[in-house]
CHARMM-style PDB file with segment names, atoms N, HN, CA, C and O in Angstrom:
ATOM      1  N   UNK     1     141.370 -12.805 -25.934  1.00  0.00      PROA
ATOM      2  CA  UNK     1     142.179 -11.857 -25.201  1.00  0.00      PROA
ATOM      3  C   UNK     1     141.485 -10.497 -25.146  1.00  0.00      PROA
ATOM      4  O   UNK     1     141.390  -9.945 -24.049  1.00  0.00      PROA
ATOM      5  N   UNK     2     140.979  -9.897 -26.271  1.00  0.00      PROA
ATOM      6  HN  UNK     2     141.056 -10.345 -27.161  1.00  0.00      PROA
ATOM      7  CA  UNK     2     140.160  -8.798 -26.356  1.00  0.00      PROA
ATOM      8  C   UNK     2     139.024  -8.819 -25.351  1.00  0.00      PROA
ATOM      9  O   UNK     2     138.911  -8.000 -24.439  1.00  0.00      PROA
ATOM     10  N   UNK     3     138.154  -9.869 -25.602  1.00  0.00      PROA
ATOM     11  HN  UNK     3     138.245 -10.534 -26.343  1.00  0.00      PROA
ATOM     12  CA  UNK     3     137.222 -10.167 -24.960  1.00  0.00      PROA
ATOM     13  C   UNK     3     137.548 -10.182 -23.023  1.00  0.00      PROA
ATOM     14  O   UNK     3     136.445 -10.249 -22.481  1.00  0.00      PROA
ATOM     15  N   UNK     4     138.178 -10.160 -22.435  1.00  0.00      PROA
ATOM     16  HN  UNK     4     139.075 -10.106 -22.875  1.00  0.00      PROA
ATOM     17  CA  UNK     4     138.656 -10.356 -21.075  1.00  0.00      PROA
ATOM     18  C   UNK     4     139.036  -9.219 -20.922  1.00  0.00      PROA
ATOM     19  O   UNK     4     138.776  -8.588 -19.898  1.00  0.00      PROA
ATOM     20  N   UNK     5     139.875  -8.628 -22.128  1.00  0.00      PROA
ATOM     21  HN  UNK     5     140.086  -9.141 -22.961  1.00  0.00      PROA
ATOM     22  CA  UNK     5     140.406  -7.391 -21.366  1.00  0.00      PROA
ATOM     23  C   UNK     5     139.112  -5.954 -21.159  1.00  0.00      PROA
ATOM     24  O   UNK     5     138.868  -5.186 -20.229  1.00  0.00      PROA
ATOM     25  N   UNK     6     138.623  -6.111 -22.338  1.00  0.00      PROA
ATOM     26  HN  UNK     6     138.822  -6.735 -23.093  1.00  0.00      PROA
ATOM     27  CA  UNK     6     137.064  -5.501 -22.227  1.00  0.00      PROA
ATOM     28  C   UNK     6     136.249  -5.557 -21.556  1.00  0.00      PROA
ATOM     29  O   UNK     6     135.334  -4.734 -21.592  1.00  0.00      PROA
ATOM     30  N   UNK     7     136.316  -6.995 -20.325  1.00  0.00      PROA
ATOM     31  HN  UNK     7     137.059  -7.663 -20.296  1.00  0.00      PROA
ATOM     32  CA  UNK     7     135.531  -7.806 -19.555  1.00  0.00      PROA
ATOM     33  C   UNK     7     135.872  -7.029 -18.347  1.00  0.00      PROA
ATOM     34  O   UNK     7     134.869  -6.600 -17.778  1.00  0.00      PROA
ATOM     35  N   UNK     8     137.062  -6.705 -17.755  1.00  0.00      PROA
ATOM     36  HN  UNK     8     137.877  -7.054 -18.218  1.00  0.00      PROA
ATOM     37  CA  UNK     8     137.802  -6.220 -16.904  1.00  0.00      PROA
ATOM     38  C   UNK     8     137.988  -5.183 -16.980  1.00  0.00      PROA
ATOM     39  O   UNK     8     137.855  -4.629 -15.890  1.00  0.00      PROA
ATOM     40  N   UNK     9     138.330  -4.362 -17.984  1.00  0.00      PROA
ATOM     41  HN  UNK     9     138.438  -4.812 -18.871  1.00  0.00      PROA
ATOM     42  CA  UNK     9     137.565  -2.743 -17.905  1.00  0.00      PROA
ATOM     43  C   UNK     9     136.474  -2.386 -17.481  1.00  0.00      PROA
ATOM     44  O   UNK     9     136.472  -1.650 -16.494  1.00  0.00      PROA
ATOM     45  N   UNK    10     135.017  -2.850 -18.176  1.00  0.00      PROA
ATOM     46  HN  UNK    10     135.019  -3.448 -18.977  1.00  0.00      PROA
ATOM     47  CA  UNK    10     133.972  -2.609 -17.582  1.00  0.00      PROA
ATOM     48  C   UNK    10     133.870  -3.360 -15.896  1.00  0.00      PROA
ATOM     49  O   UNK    10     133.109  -2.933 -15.028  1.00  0.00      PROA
ATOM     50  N   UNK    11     134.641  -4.322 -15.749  1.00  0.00      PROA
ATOM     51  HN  UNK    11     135.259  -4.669 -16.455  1.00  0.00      PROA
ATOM     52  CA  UNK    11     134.705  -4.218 -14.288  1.00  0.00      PROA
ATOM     53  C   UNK    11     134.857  -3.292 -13.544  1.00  0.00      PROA
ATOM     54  O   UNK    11     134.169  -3.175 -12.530  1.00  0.00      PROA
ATOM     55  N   UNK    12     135.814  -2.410 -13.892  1.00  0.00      PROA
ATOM     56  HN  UNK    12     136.373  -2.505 -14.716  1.00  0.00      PROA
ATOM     57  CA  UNK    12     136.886  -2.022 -13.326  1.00  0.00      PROA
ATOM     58  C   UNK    12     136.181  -0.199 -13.359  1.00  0.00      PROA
ATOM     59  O   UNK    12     136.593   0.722 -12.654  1.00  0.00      PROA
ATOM     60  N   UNK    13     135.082  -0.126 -14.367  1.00  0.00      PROA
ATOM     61  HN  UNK    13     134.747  -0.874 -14.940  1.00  0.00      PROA
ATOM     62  CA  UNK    13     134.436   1.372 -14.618  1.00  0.00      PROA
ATOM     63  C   UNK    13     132.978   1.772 -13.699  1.00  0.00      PROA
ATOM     64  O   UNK    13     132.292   2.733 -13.352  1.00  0.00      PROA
ATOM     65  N   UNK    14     133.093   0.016 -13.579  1.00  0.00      PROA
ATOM     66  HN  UNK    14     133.651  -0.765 -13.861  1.00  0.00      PROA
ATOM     67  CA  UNK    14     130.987  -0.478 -13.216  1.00  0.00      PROA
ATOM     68  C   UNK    14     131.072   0.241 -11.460  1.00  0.00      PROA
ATOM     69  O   UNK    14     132.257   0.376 -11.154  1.00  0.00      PROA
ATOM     70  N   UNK    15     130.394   0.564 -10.657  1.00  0.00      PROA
ATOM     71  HN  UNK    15     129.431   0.454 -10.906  1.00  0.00      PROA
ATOM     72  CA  UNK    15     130.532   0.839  -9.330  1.00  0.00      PROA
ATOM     73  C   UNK    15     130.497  -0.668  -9.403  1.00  0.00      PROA
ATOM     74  O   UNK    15     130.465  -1.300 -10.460  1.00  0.00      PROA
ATOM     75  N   UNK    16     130.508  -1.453  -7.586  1.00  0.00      PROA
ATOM     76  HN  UNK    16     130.534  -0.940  -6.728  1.00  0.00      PROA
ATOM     77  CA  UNK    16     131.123  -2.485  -6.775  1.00  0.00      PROA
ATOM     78  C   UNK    16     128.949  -3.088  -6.824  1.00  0.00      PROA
ATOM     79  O   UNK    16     128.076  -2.330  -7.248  1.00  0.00      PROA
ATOM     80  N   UNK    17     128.784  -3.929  -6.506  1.00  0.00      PROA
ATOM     81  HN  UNK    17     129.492  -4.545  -6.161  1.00  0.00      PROA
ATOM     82  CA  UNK    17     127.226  -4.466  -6.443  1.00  0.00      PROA
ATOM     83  C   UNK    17     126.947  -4.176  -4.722  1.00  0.00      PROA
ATOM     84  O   UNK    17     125.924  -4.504  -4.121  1.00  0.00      PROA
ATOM     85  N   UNK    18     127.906  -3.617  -4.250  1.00  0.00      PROA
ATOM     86  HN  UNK    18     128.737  -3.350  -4.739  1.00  0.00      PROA
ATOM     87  CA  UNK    18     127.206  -3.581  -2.722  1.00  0.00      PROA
ATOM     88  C   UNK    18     126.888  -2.030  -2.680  1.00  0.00      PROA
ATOM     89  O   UNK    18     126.020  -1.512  -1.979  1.00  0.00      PROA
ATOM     90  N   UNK    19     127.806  -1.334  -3.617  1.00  0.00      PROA
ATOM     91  HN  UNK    19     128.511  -1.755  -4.187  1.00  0.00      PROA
ATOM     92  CA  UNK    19     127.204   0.391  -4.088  1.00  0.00      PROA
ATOM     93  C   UNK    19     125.717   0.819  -4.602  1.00  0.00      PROA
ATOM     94  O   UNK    19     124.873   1.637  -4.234  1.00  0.00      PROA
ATOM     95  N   UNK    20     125.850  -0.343  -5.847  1.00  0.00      PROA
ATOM     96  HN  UNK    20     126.535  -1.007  -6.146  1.00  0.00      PROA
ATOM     97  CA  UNK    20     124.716  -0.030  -6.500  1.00  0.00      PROA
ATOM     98  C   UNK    20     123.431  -0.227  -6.071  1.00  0.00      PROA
ATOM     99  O   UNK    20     122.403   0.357  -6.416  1.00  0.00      PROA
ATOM    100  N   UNK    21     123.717  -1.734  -4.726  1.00  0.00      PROA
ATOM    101  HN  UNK    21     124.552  -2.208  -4.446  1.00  0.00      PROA
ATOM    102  CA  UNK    21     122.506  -1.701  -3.694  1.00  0.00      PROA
ATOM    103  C   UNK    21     122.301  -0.535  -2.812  1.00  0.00      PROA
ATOM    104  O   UNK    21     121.121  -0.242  -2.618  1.00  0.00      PROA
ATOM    105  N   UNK    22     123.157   0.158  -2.262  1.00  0.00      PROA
ATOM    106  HN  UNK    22     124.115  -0.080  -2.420  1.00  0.00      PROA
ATOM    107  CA  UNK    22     122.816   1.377  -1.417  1.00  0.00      PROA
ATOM    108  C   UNK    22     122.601   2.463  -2.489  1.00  0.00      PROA
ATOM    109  O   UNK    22     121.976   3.433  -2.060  1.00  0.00      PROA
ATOM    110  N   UNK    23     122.918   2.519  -3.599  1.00  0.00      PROA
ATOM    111  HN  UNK    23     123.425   1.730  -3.947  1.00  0.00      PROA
ATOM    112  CA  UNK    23     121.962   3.296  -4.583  1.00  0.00      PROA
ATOM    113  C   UNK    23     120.458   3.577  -4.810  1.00  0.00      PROA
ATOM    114  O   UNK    23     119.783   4.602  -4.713  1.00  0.00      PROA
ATOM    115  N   UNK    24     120.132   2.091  -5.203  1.00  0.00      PROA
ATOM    116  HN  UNK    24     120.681   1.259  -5.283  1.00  0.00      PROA
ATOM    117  CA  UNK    24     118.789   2.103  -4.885  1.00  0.00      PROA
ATOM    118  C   UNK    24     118.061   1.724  -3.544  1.00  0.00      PROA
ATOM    119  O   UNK    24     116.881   2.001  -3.331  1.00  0.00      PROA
ATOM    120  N   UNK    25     118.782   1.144  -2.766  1.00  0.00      PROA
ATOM    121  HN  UNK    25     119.741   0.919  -2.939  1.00  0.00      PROA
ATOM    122  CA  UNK    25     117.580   1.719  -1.557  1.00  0.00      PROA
ATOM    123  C   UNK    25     117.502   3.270  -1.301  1.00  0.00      PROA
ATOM    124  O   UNK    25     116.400   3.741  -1.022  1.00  0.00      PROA
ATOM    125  N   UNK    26     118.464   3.990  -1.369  1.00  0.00      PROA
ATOM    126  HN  UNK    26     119.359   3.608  -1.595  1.00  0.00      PROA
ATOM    127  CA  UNK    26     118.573   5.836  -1.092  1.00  0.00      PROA
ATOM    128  C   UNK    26     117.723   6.023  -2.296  1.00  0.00      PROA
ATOM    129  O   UNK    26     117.396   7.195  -2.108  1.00  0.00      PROA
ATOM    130  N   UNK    27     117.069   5.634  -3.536  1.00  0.00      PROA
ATOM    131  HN  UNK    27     117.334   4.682  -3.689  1.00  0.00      PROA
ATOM    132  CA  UNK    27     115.944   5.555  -4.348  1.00  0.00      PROA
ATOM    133  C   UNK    27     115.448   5.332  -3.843  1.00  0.00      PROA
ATOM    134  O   UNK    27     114.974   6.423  -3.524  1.00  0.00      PROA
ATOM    135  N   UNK    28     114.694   4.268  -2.985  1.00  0.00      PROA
ATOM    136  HN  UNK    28     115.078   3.382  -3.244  1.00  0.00      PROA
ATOM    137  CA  UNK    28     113.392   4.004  -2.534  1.00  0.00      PROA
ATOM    138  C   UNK    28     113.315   4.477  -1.368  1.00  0.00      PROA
ATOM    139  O   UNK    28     112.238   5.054  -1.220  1.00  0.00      PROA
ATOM    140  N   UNK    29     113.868   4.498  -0.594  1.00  0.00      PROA
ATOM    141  HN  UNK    29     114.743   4.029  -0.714  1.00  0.00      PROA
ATOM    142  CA  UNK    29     113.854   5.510   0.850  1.00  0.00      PROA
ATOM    143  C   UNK    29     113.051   6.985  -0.082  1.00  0.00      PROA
ATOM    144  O   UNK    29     111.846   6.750  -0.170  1.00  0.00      PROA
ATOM    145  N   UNK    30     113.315   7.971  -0.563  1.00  0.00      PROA
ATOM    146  HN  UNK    30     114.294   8.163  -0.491  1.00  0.00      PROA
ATOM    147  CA  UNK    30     113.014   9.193  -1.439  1.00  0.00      PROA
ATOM    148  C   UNK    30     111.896   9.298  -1.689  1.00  0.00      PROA
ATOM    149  O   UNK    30     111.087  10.224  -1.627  1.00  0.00      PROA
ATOM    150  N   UNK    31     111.850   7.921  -2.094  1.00  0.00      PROA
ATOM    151  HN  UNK    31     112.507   7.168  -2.144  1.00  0.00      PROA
ATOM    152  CA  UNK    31     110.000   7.742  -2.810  1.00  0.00      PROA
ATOM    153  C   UNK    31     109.250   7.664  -1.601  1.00  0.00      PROA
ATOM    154  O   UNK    31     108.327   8.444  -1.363  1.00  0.00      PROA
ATOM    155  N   UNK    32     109.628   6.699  -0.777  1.00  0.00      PROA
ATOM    156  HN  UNK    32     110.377   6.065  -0.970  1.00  0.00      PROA
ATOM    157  CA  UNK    32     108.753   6.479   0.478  1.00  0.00      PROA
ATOM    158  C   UNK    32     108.460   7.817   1.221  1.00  0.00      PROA
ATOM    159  O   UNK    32     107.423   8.203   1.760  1.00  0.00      PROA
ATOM    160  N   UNK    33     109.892   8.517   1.067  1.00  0.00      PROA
ATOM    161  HN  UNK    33     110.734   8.204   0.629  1.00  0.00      PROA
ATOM    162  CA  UNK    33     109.610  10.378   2.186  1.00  0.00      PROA
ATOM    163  C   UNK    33     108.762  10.869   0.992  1.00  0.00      PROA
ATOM    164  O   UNK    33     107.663  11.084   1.505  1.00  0.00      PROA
ATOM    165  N   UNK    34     108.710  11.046   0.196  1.00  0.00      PROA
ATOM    166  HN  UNK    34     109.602  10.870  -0.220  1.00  0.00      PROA
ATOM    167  CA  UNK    34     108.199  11.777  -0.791  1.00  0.00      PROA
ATOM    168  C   UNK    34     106.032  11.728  -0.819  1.00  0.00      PROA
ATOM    169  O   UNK    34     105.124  12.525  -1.056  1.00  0.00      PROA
ATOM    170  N   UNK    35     106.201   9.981  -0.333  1.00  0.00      PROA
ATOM    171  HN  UNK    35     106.938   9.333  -0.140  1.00  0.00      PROA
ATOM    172  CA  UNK    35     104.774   9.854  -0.193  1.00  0.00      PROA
ATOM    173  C   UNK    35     104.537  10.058   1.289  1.00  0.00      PROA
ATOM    174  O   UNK    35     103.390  10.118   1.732  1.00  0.00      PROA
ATOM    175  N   UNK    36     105.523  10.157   2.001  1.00  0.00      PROA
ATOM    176  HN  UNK    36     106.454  10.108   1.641  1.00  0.00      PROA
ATOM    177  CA  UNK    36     104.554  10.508   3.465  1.00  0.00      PROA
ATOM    178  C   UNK    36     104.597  12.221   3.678  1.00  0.00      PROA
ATOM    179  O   UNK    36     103.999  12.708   4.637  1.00  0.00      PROA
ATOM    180  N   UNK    37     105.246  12.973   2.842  1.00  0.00      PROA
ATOM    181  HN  UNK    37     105.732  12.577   2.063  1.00  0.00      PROA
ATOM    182  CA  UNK    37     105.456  13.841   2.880  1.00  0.00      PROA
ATOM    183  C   UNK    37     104.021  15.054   2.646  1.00  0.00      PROA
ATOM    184  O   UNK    37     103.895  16.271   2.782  1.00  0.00      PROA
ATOM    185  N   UNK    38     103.018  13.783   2.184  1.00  0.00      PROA
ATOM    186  HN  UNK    38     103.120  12.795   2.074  1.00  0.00      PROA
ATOM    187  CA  UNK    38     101.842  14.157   1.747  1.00  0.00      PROA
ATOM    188  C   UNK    38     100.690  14.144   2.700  1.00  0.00      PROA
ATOM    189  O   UNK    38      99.731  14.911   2.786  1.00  0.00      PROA
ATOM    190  N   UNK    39     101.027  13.059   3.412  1.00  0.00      PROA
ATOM    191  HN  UNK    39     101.806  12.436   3.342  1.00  0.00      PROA
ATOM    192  CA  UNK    39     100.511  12.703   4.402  1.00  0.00      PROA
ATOM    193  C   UNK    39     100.768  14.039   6.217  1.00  0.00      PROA
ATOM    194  O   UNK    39     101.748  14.748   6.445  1.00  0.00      PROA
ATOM    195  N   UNK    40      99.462  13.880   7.115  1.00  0.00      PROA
ATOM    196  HN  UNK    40      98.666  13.304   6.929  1.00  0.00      PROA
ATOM    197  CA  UNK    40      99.847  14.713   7.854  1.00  0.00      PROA
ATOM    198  C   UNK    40      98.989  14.269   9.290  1.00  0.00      PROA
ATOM    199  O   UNK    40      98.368  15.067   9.992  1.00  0.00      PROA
ATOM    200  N   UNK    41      99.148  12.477   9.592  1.00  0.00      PROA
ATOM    201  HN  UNK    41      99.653  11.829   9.022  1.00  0.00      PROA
ATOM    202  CA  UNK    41      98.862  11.992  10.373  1.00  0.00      PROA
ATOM    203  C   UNK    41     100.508  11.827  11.278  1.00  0.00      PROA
ATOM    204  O   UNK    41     101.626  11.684  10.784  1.00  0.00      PROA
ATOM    205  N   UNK    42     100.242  11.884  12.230  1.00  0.00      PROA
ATOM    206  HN  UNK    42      99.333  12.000  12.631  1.00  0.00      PROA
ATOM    207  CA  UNK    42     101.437  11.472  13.635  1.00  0.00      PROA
ATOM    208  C   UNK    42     102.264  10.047  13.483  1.00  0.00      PROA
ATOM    209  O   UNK    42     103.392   9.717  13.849  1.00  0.00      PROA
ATOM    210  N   UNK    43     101.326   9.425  12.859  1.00  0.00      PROA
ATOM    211  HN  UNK    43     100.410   9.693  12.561  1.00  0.00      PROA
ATOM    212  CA  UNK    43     102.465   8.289  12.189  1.00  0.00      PROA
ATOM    213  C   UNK    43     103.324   8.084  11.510  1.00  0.00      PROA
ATOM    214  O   UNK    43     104.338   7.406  11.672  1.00  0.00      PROA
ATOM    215  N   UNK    44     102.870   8.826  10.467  1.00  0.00      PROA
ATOM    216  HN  UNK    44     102.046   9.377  10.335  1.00  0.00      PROA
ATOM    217  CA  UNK    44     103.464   9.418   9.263  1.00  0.00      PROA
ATOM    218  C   UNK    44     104.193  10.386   9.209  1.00  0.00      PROA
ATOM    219  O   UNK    44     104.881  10.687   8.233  1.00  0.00      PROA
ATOM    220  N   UNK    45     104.122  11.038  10.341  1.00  0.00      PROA
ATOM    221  HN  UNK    45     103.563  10.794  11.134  1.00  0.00      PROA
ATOM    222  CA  UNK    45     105.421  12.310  10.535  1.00  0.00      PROA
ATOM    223  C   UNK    45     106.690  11.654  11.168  1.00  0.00      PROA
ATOM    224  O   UNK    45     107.861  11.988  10.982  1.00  0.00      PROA
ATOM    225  N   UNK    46     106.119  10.468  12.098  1.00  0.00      PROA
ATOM    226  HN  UNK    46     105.168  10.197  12.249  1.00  0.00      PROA
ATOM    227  CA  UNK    46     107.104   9.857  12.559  1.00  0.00      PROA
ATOM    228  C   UNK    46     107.847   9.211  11.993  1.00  0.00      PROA
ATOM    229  O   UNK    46     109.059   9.156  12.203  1.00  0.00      PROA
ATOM    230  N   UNK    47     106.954   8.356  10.825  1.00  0.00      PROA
ATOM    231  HN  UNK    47     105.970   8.401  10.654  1.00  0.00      PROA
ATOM    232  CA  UNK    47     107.448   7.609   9.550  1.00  0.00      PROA
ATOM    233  C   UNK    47     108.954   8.502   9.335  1.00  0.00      PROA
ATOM    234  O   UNK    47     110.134   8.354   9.652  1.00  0.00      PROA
ATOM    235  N   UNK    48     108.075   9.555   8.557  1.00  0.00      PROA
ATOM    236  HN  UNK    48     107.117   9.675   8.299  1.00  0.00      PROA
ATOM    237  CA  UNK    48     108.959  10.380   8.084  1.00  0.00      PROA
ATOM    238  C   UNK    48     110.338  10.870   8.476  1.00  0.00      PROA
ATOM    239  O   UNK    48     111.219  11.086   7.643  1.00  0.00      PROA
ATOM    240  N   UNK    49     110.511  11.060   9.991  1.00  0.00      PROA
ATOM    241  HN  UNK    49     109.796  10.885  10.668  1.00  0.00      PROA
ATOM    242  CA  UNK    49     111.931  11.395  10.776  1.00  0.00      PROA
ATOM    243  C   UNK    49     112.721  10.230  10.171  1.00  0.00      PROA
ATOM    244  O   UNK    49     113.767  10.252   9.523  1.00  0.00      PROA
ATOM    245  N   UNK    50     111.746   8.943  10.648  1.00  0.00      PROA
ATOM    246  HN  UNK    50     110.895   8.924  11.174  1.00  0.00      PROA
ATOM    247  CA  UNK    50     112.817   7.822  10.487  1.00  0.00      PROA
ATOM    248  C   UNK    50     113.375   7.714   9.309  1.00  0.00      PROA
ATOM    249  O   UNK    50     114.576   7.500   9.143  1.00  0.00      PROA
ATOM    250  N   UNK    51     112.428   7.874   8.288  1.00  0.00      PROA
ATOM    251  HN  UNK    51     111.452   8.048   8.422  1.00  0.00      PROA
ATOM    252  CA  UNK    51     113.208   7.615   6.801  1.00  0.00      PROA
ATOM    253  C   UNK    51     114.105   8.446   6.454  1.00  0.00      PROA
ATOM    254  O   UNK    51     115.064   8.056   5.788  1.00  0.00      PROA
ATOM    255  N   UNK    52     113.950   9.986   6.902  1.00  0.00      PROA
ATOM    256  HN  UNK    52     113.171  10.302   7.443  1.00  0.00      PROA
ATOM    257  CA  UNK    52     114.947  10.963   6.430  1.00  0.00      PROA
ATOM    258  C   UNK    52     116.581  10.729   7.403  1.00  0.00      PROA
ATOM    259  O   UNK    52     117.680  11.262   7.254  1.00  0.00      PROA
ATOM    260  N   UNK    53     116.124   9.785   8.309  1.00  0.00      PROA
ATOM    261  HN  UNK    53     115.231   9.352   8.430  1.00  0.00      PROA
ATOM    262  CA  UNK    53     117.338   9.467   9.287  1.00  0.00      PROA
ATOM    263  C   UNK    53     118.374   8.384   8.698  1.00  0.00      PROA
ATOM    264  O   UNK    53     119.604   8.371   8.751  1.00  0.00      PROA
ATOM    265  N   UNK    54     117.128   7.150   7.907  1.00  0.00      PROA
ATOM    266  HN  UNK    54     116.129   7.161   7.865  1.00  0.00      PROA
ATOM    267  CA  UNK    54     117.838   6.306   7.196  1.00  0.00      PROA
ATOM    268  C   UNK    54     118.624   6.883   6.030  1.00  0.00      PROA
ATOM    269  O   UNK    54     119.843   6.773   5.904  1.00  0.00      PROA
ATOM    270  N   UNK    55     117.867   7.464   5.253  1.00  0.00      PROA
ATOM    271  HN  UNK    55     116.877   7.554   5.355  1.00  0.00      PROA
ATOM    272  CA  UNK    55     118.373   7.904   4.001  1.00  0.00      PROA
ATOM    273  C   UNK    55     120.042   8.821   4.260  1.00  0.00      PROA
ATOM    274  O   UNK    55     120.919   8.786   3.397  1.00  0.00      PROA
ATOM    275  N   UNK    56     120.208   9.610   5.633  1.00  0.00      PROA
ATOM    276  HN  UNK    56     119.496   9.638   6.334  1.00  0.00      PROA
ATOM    277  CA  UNK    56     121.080  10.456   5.957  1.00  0.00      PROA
ATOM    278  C   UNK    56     122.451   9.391   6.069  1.00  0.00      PROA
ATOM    279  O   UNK    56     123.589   9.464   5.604  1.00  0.00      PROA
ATOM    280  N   UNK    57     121.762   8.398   6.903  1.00  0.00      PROA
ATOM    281  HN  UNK    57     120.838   8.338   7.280  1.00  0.00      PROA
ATOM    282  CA  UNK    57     122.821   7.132   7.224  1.00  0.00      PROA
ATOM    283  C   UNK    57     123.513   6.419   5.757  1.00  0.00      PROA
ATOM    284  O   UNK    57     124.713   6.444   5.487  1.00  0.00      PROA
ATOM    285  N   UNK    58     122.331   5.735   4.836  1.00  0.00      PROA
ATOM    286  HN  UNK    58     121.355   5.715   5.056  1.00  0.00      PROA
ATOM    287  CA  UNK    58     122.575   5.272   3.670  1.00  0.00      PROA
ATOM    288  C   UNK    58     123.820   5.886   2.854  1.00  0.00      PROA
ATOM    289  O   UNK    58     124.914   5.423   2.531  1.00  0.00      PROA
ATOM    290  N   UNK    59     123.075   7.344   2.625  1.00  0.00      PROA
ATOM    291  HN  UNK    59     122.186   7.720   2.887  1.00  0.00      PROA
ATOM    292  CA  UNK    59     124.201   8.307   1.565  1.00  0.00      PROA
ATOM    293  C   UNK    59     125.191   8.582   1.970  1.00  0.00      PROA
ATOM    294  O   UNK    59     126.110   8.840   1.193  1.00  0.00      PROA
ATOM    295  N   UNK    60     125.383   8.631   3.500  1.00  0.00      PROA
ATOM    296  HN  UNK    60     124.637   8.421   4.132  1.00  0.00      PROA
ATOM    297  CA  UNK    60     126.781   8.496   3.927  1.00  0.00      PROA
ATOM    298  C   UNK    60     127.903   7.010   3.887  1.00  0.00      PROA
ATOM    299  O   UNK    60     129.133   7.023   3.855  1.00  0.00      PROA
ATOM    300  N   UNK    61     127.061   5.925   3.901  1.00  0.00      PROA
ATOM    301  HN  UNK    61     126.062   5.915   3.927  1.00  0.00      PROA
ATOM    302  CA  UNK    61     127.856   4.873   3.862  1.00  0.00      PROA
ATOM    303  C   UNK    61     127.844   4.561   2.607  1.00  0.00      PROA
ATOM    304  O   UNK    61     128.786   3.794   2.407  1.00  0.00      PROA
ATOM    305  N   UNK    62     127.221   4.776   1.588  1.00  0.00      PROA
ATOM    306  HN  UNK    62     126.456   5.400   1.750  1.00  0.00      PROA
ATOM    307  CA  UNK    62     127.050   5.152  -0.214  1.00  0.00      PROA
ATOM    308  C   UNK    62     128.698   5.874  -0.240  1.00  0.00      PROA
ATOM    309  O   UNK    62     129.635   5.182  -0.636  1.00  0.00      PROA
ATOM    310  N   UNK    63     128.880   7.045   0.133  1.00  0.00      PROA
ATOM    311  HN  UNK    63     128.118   7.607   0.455  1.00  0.00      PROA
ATOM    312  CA  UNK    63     129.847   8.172   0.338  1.00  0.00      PROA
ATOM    313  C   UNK    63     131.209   7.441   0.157  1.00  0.00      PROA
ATOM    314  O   UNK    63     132.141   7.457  -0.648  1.00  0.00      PROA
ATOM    315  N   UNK    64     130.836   6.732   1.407  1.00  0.00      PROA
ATOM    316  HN  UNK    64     130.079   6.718   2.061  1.00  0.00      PROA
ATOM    317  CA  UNK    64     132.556   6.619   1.782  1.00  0.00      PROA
ATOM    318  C   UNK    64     132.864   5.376   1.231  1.00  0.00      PROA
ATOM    319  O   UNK    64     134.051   5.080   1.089  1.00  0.00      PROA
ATOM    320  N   UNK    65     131.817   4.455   0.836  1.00  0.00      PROA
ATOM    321  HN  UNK    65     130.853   4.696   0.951  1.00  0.00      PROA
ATOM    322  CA  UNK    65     132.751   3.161  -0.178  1.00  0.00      PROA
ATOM    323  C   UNK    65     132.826   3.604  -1.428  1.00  0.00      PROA
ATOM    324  O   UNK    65     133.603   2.929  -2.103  1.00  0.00      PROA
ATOM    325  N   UNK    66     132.175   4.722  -2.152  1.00  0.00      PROA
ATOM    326  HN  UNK    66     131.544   5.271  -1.604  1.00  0.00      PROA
ATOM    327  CA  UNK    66     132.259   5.187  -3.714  1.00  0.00      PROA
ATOM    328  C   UNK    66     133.547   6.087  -3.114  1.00  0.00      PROA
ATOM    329  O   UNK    66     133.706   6.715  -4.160  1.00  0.00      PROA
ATOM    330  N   UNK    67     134.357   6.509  -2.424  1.00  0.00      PROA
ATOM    331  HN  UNK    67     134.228   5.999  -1.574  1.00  0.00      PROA
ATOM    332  CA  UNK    67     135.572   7.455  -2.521  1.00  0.00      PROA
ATOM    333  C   UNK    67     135.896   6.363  -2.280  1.00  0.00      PROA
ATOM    334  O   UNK    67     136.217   6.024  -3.419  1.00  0.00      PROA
ATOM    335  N   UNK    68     136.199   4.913  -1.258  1.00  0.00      PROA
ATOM    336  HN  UNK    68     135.938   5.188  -0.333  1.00  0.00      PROA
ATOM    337  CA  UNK    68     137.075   4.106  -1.290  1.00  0.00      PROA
ATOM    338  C   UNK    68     137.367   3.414  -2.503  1.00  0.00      PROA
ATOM    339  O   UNK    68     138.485   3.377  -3.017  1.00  0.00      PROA
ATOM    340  N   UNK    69     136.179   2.779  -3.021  1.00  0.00      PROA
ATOM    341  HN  UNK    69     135.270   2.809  -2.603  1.00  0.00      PROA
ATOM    342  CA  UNK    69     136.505   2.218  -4.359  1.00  0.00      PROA
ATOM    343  C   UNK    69     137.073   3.529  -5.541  1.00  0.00      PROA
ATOM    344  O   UNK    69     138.056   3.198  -6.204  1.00  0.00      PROA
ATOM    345  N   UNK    70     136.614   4.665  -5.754  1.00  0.00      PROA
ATOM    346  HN  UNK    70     135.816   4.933  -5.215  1.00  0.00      PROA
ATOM    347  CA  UNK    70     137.604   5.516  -6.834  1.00  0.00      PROA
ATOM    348  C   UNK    70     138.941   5.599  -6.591  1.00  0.00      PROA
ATOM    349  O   UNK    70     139.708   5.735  -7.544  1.00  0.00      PROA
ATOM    350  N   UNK    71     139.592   5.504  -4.808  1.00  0.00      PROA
ATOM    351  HN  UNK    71     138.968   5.393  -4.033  1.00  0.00      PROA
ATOM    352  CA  UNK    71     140.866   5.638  -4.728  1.00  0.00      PROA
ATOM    353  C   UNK    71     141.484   4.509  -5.157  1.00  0.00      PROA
ATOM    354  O   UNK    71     142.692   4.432  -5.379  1.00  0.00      PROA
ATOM    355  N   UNK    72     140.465   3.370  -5.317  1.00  0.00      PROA
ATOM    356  HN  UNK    72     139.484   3.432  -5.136  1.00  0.00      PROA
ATOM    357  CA  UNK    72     141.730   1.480  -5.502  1.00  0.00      PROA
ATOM    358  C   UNK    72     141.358   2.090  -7.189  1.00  0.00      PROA
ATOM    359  O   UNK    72     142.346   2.003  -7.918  1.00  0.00      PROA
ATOM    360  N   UNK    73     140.021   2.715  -7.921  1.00  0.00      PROA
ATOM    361  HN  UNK    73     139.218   2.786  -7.329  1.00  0.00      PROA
ATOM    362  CA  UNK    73     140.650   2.711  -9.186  1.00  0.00      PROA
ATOM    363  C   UNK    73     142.170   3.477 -10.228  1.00  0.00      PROA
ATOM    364  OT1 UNK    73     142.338   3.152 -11.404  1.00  0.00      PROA
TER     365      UNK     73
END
């Protein structure tokens, strides 16, 4: 009984597994701007729009399921 109910707390504390995936891609998106950021070829600037476009998109849909899931907690 202990064991389940402990089981279901940390459920219930853990973010959702479709959060923690848009966690770390908005990690690796960062790293990726971070290395083209070094860079100062036309590809790589272009690179760059796109990733800072993804990452803008990501943290917003990150956003609004971490306030949806805190309101069901």
């Amino acid at each position: 009984m202990d064991e389940a109910a402990s089981r279901l707390r940390l459920q219930q504390e853990s973010k959702p597994e479709q959060i923690e995936d848009l966690d770390r891609q908005i990690i690796t998106l960062k790293i990726e701007l971070e290395a083209l950021r070094k860079e100062t070829d036309p590809a790589s600037a272009e690179r760059r729009q796109k990733v800072e476009s993804e990452i803008a998109r990501v943290e917003g849909k990150s956003q609004e399921l971490t306030r949806a899931w805190q309101e069901e907690r």
